[in-house]
Structures are given as C-alpha cells and as structure tokens.
N, C-alpha and C positions, 0 to 999 in steps of 0.2 A: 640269682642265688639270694636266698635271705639272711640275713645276718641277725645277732643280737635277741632282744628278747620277743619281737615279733616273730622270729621262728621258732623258737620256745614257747608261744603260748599255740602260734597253728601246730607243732610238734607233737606237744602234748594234749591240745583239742584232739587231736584227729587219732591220737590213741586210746584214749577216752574213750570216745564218742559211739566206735560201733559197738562195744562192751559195755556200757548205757542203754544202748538203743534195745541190745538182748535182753535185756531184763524189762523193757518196757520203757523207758524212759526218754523222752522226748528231750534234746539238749542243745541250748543255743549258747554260743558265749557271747553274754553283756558286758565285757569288758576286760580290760587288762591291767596290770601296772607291775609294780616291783617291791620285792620284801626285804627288808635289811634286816637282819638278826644277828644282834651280839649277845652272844651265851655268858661272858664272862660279864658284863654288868648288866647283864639280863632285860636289854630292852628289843624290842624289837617294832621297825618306822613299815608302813607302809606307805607308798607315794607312784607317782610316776603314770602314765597309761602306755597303753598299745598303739602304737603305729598302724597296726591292720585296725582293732576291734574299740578303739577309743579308751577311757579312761572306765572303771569298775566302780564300784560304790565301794571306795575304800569303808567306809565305818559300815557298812557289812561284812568284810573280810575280818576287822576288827575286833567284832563281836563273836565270830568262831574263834580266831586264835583266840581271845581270854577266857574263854572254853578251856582250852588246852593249854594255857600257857597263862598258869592263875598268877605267879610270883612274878610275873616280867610288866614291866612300864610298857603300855605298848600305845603309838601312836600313829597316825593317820596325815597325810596332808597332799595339796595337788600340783608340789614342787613337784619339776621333772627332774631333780637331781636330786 
C-alpha cells in the first residue's frame, strides 16, 4: 500500500496521463515535491521531492504559480520539511 504524497503524485499521474495521451500528448513525470499555501498571509513554499519520481524543478513550479498567484510571496527550496 502506498501512503503519503508518493501515492498522490502516482494517483494523480495516472489520472492525468491517459487524458493527455488523447489529445496527443506524450507525458512523463520529472519530479515531485510538496506546496504549502497560506491564503491568509498570502505566501505560498514550495519544497520537498517524491519518494517514487525524485525531487521537480521547484523554481519551474515557481514560475507558474506567480502566473497565477501575482500578490502572494512565493518561494522554492530543497528542505524535505
């Protein structure tokens, strides 16, 4: 049985992935990790990797969220906590 956020990231890989593949699109997961977001002081950490798929290029995760998330502090690092 899997536990934690290694089965959240094959969880939602694997629901993704053939609904991707329909449209064309060829999908590998580079990586994993974890998103803390506090709405009330508007920041939001990203850190942590994957147990199964290794650690993601957090400062490309980064750079989407401040896309979408222009007012929030948001930063990046390669604490697993």
């Amino acid at each position: 049985m899997k536990t934690g956020a290694n089965y959240l990231s094959d969880h939602i890989f694997e629901k993704v992935n053939p609904e991707m593949e329909k449209l064309g699109y060829e999908c590998k997961c580079l990586g994993g990790g974890k998103i803390e977001h506090n709405s009330k002081d508007k920041k939001i950490r990203v850190f942590g990797l994957s147990t199964g798929y290794g650690k993601a290029d957090h400062s490309v995760t980064v750079e989407i969220l401040k896309k979408e998330y222009t007012d929030y502090e948001i930063t990046w690092s390669d604490d697993k906590k």
